[in-house]
C-alpha positions as CSV (number, residue, x, y, z in Angstrom):
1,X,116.9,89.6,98.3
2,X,115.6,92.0,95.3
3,X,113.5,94.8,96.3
4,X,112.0,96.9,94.3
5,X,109.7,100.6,95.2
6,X,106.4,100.1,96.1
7,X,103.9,102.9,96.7
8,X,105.1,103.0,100.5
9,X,108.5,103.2,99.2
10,X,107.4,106.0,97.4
11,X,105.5,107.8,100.3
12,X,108.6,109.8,101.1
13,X,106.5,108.9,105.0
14,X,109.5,109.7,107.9
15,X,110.0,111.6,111.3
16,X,110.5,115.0,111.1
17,X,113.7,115.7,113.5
18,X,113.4,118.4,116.1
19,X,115.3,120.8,114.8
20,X,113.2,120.8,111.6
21,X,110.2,121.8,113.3
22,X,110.8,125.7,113.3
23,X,109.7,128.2,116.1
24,X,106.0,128.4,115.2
25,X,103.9,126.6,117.4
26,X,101.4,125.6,115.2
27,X,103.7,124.2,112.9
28,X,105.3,122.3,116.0
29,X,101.8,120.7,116.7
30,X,101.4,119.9,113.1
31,X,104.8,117.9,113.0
32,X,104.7,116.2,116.3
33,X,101.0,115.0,115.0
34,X,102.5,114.0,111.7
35,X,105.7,112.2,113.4
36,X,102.6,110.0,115.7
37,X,100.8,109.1,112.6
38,X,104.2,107.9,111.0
39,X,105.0,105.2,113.9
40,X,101.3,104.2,113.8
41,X,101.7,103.2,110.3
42,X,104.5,101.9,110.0
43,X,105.2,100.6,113.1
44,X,102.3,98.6,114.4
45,X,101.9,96.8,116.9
46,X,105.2,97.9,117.9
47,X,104.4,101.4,118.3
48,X,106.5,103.4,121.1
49,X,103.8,105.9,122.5
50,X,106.3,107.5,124.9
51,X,109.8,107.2,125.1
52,X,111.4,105.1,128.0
53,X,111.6,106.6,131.5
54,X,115.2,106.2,133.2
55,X,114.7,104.4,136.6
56,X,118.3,103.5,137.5
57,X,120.9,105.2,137.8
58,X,122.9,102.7,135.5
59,X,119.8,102.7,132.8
60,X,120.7,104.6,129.6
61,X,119.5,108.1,129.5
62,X,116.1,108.9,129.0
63,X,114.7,108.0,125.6
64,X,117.8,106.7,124.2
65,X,117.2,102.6,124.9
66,X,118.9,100.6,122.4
67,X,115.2,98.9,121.9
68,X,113.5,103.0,121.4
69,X,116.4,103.7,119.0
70,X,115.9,101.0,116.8
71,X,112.1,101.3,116.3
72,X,112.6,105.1,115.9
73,X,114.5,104.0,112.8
74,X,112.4,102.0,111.0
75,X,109.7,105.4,110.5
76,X,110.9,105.5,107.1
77,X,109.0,104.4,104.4
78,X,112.0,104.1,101.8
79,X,112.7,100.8,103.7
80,X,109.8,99.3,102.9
81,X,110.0,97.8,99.4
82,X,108.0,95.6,97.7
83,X,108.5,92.1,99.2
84,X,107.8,88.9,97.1
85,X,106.1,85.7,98.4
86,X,108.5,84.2,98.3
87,X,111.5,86.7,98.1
88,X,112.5,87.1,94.1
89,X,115.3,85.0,93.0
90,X,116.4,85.0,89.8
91,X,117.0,81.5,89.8
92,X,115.2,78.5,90.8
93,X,116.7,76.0,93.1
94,X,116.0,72.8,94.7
95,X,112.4,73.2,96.8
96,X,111.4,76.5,95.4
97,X,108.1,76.4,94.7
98,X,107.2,77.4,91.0
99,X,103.4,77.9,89.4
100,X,103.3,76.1,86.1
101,X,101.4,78.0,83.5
102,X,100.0,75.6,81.0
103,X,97.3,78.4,79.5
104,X,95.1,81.1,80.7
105,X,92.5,79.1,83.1
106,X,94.6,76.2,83.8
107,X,97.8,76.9,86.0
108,X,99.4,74.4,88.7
109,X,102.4,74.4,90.8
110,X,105.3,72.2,91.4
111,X,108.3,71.9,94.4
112,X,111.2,72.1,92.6
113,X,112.3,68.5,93.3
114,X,115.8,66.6,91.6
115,X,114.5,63.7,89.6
116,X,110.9,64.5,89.9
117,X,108.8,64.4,86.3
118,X,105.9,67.0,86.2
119,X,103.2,65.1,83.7
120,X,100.6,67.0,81.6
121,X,98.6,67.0,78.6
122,X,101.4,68.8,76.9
123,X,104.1,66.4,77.5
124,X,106.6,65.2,80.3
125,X,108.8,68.0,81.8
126,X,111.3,67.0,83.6
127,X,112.5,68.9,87.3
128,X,116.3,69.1,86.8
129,X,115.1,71.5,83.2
130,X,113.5,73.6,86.3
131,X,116.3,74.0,88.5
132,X,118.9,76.4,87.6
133,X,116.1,78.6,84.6
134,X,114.9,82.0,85.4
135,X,111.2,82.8,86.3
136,X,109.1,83.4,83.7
137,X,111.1,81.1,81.3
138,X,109.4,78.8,78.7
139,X,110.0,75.1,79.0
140,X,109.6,72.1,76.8
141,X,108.9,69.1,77.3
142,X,111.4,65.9,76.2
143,X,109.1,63.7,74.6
144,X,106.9,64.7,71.4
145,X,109.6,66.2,69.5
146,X,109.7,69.3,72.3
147,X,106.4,70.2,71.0
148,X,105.2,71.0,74.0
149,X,105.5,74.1,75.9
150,X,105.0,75.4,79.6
151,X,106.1,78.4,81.4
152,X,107.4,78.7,85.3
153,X,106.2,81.8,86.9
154,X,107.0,83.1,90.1
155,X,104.2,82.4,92.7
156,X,102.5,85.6,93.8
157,X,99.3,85.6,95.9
158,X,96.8,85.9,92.8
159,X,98.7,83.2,90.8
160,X,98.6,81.3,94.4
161,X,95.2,81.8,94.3
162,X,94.5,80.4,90.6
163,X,96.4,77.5,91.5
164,X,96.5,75.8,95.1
165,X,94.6,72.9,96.0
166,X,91.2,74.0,96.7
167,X,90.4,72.5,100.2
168,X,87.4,75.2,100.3
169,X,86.2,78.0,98.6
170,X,88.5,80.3,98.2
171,X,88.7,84.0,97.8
172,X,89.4,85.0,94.8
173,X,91.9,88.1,94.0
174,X,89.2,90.6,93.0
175,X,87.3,90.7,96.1
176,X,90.9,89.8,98.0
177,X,92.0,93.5,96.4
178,X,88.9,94.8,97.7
179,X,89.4,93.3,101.3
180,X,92.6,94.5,101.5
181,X,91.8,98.4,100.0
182,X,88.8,99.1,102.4
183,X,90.4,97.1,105.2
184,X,93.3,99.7,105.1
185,X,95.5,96.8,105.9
186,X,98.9,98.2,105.9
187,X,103.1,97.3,107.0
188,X,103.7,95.4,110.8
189,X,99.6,95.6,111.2
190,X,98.0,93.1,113.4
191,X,95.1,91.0,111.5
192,X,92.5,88.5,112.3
193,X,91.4,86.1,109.9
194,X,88.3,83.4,110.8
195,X,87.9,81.1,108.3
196,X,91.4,80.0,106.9
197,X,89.9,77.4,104.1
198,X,92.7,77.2,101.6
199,X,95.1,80.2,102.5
200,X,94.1,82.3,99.5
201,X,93.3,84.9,101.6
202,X,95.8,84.3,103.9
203,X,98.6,85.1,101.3
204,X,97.0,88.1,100.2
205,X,97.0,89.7,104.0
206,X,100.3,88.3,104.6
207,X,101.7,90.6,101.7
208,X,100.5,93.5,102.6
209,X,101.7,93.2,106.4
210,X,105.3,92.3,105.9
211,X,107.7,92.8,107.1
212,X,106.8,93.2,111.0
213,X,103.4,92.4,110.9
214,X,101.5,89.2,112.4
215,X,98.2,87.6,111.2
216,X,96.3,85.3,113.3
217,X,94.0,82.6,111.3
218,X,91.6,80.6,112.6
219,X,89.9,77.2,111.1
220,X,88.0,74.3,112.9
221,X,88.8,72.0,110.9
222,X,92.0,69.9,112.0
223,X,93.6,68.8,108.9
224,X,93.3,71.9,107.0
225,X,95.0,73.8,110.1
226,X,97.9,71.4,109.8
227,X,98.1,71.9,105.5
228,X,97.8,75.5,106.0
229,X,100.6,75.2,108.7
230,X,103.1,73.2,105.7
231,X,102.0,75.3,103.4
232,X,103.0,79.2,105.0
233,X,106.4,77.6,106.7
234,X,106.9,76.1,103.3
235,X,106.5,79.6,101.4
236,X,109.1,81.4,104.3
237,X,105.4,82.6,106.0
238,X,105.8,81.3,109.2
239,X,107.3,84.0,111.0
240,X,104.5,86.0,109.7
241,X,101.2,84.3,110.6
242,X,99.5,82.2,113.7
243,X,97.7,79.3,112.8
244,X,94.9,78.6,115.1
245,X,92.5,75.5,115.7
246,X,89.5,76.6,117.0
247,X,86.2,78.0,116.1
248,X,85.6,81.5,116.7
249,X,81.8,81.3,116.8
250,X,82.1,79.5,120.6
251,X,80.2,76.0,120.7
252,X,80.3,76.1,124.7
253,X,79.9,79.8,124.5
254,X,76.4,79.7,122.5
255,X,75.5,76.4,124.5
256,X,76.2,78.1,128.4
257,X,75.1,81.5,128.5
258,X,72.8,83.7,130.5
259,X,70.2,83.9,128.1
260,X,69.6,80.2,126.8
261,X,68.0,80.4,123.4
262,X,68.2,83.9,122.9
263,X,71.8,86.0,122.7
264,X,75.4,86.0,123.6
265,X,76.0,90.0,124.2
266,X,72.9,90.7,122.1
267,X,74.1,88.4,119.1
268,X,71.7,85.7,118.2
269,X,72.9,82.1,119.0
270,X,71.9,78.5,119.2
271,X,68.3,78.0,120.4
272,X,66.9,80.9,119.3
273,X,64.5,79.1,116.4
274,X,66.8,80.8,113.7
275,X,69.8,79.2,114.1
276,X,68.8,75.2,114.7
277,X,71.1,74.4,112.1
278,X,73.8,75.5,114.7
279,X,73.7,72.6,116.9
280,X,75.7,72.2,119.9
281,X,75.3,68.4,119.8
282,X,76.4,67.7,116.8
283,X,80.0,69.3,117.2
284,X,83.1,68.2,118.7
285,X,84.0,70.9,121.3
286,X,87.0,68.4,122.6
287,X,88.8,68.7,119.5
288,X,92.6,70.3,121.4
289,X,95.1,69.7,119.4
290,X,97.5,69.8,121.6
291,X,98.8,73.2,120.4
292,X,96.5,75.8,121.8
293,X,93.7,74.6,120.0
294,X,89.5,74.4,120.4
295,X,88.7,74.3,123.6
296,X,84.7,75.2,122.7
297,X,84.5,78.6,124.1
298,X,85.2,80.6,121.1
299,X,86.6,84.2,120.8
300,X,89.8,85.1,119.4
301,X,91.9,84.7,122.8
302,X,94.2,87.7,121.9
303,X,92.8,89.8,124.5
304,X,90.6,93.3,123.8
305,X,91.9,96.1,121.6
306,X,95.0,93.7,119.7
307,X,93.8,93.5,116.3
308,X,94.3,96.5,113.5
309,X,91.7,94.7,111.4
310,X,89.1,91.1,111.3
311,X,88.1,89.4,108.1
312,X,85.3,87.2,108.8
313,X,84.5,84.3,105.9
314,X,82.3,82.1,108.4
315,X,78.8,80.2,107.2
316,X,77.6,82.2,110.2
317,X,79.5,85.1,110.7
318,X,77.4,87.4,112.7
319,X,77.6,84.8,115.9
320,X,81.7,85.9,115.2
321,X,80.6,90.0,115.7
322,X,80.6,90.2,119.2
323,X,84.6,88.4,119.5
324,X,85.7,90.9,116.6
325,X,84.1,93.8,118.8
326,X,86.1,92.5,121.8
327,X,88.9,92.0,119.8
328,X,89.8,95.4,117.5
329,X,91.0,98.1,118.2
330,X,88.8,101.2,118.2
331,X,88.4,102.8,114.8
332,X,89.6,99.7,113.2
333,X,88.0,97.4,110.5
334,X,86.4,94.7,110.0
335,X,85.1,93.1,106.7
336,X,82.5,89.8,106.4
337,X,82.3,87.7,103.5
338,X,78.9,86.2,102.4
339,X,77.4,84.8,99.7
340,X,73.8,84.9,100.5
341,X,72.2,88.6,101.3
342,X,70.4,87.0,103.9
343,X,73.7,86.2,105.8
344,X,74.5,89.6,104.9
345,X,71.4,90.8,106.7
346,X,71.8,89.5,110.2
347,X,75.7,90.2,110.0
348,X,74.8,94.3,109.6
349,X,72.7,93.3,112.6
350,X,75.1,92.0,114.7
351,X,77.5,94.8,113.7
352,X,75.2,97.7,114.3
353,X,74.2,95.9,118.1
354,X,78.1,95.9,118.7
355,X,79.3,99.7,118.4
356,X,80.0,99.7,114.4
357,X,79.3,102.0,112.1
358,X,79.8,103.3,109.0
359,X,78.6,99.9,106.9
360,X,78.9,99.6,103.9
361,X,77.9,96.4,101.9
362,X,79.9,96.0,98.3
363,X,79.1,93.4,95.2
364,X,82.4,93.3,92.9
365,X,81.6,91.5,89.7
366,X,84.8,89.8,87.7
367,X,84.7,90.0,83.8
368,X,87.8,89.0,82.1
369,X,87.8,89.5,78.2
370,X,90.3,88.0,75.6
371,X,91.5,91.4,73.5
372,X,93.4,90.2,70.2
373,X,94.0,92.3,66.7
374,X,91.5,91.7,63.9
375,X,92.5,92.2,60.6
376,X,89.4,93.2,58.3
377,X,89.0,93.3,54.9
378,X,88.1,96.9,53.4
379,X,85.2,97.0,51.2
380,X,85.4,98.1,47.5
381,X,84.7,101.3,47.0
382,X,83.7,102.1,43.2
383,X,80.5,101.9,41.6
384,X,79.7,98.7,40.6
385,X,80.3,97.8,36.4
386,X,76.5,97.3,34.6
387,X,75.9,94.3,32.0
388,X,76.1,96.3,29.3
389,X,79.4,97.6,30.1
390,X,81.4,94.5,30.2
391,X,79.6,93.3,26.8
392,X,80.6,96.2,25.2
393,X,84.2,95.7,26.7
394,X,84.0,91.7,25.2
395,X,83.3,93.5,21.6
396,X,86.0,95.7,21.7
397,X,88.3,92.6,21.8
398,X,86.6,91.0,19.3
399,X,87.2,94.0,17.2
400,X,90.7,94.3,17.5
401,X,90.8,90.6,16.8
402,X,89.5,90.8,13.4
403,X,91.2,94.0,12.5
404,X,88.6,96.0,13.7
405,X,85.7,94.6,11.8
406,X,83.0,93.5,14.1
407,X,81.2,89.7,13.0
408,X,78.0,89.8,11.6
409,X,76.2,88.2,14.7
410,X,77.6,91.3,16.9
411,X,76.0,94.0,15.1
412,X,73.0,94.3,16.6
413,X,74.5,94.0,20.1
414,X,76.2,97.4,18.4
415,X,73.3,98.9,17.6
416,X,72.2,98.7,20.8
417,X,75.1,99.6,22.9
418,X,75.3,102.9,20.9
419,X,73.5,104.9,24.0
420,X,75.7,102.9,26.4
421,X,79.5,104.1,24.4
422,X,78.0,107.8,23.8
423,X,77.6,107.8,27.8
424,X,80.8,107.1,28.5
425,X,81.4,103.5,27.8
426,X,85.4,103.7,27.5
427,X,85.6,105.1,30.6
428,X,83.6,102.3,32.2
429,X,86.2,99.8,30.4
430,X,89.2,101.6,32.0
431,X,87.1,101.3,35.4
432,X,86.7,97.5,35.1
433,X,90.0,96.8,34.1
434,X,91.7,98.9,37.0
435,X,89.1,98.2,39.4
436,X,91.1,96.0,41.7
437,X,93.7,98.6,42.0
438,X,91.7,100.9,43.8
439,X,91.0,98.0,46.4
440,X,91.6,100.0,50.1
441,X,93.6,98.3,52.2
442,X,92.6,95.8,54.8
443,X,92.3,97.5,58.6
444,X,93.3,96.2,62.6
445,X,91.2,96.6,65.0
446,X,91.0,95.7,68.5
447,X,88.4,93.4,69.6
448,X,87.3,92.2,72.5
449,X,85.0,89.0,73.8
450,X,84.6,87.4,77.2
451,X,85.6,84.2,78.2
452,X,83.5,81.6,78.4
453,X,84.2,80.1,82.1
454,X,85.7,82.7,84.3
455,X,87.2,82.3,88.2
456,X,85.1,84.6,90.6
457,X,83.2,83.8,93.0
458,X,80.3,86.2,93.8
459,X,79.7,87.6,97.4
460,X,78.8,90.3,99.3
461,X,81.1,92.1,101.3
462,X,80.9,94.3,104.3
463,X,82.7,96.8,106.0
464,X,82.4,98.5,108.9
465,X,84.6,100.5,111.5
466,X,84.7,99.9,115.0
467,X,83.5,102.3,117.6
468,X,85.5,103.6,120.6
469,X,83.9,102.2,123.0
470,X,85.4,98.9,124.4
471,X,83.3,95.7,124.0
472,X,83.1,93.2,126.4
473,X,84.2,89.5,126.6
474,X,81.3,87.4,125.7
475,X,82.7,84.5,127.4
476,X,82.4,86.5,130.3
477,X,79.0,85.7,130.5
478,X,79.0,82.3,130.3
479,X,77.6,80.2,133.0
480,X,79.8,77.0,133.9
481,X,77.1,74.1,135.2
């Protein structure tokens, strides 16, 4: 596997051994602080908060478990490099899967398969000229001539994103950089995801947690659980992520509760006159899969205080809040995806009822121009010549053609064009016959223009941190009966 330094790498983030930590006890504090915040972040979940305890007398000495050793090892950033999904080969083989780039807006993607023919408007392109090529090489096709031309590109979550099978709307990787940035998603973090879709999002989280980490999706719908399932063991994702079937929302949980028509732990739920369209009738709640999956109570069933961070891309995300508060850890993050302000409205609701704070609401616009090199012409730059100067140039070839004796019928132009020649009428001739010699040269610039159809979708996102106070279960106040 090829890595290569990424920022983490770069961090220079380690322990600071003990007998680095000098005799002054501020400085002491300061490092022992420092060496906690390290194992946080790069750690995880795994995090040892105290060392082991030695109960046996056969039982290794305190602090020195093979288990404590080895996780004490991996606080050092410069072995976190820059993971590719999927790791970088320089090669392609047989069932690596490869993004075709056929131009700018239209990209696809291909399993390397023996035998197999990829078909396009530029021609037929055959597998086996895949297998055994570089990334990023150029191919061409075998029929017309090899006039056409395609490239193969190693998949990467944005390039994922441009070109996967769009089961749903799909994050798109502007706001995905924003989710990640102001989710402060980072290595072997824990991360809940509602709202799987098309696994656009999925990749982009999945990144960003390697190499310990562990995201848990959800999605309702049964046959895009069991594509998103293909699709992450079929990238080398699966040790990475969960996927779960079931709805997060709770159809049982907003259908049974204390306070019929009104709210589950202060969220608004089904019944309340706002939310008809969320009808307990019309949904399957006996929808197991056989795998752990819907059993119509909702929540995230991770237990309280698990997740690091919960991105939310529900239609109704704020019946979701109260789970999430149950959910996160204190202090930790959560981000909701909405297209409509409205939806936006009664999230921030939600949120604020639950113990967040700090909400912030973000609009990220994506403008993609086409920059290319211009080259202008320069305009002339002497005077223009007058009438009167160029016929007095067309006599003075007459004259030297008749042995300078101007014809009869050319006299009174003469006469006339005396002013002209006393004010400098030869000099005009040399101007006009050496005018395009003093043509400037043409100039580059850089210009720019927009494209005309451009992938973004536009949404509101919005953040807030959890509170340290622990939420409760909601299903904990369902009533069965």
């Amino acid at each position: 596997m090829i890595h290569t330094p990424g920022i983490v790498a770069r961090s220079n983030i380690r322990l600071v051994p003990a007998n680095h930590l000098g005799d002054d006890p501020l400085d002491i504090k300061v490092c022992l602080a420092a060496n906690e915040a390290a194992k946080d972040h790069l750690l995880g979940n795994d995090r040892p908060t105290t060392p082991p305890r030695k109960v046996g007398d056969n039982d290794d000495d305190e602090g020195t478990t093979p288990r404590y050793g080895r996780l004490l090892a991996l606080v050092d950033s410069s072995l976190y490099h820059e993971r590719h999904l999927p790791p970088p080969t320089r090669l392609i083989k047989p069932g690596d899967l490869v993004v075709v780039f056929e131009s700018f807006n239209d990209l696809n993607f291909v399993y390397a398969t023996p035998g197999d023919v990829f078909s396009n408007r530029n021609g037929h392109f055959h597998h086996d000229d895949f297998i055994g090529r570089p990334y990023g090489c150029k191919i061409r096709s075998r029929n017309d001539r090899g006039l056409g031309f395609l490239y193969l590109l190693r998949p990467t979550p944005e390039l994922w994103a441009r070109s996967l099978p769009h089961r749903t709307q799909i994050v798109h990787e502007l706001d995905a950089s924003m989710i990640v940035h102001y989710l402060d998603i980072g290595p072997n973090m824990v991360v809940c995801e509602s709202g799987t879709g098309s696994g656009a999002m999925s990749h982009a989280i999945l990144r960003s947690i390697a190499p310990l980490g562990k995201l848990h999706t959800y999605e309702f719908n049964r046959m895009r659980v069991e594509k998103a399932r293909l699709e992450f063991e079929g990238h080398g994702l699966g040790h990475l992520v969960e996927v779960h079937h079931r709805d997060v929302c709770g159809k049982m949980t907003l259908s049974r509760t204390k306070k019929r028509g009104g709210e589950v732990g202060g969220a608004t739920t089904a019944g309340s006159g706002a939310d008809d369209s969320y009808n307990v009738d019309n949904c399957d709640v006996n929808n197991d899969d056989g795998n752990g999956g819907d059993d119509g109570w909702g929540g995230f069933q991770l237990g309280p205080a698990i997740a690091h961070a919960v991105f939310l891309d529900l239609p109704e995300p704020w019946l979701a809040v109260p789970h999430a508060a149950h959910v996160i850890r204190p202090n930790g993050r959560i981000c909701s995806y909405s297209p409509c302000v409205e939806q936006t409205q009664r999230t921030v609701e939600a949120m604020r009822r639950h113990g967040f704070h700090s909400l912030r609401t973000i609009e990220a616009r994506l403008r993609e121009f086409f920059v290319s090199e211009v080259e202008m012409e320069a305009p002339p730059c002497g005077s223009p010549p007058d009438v009167l100067t160029e016929e007095r140039a067309s006599l003075e070839k007459e004259r030297c053609a008749n042995g300078g004796v101007l014809p009869m019928k050319s006299t009174v132009g003469v006469e006339e064009g005396q002013d002209a020649s006393a004010r400098g009428g030869e000099k005009a001739v040399e101007m006009v016959a050496g005018g395009s010699k003093r043509r400037r040269a043409n100039k580059k610039i850089l210009c720019a223009r927009p494209f005309a159809q451009m992938r973004g979708h536009t949404a509101f996102l919005t953040f807030a941190t959890a509170g340290n106070t622990p939420q409760p279960d909601p299903n904990e106040n369902v009533v069965l009966g």
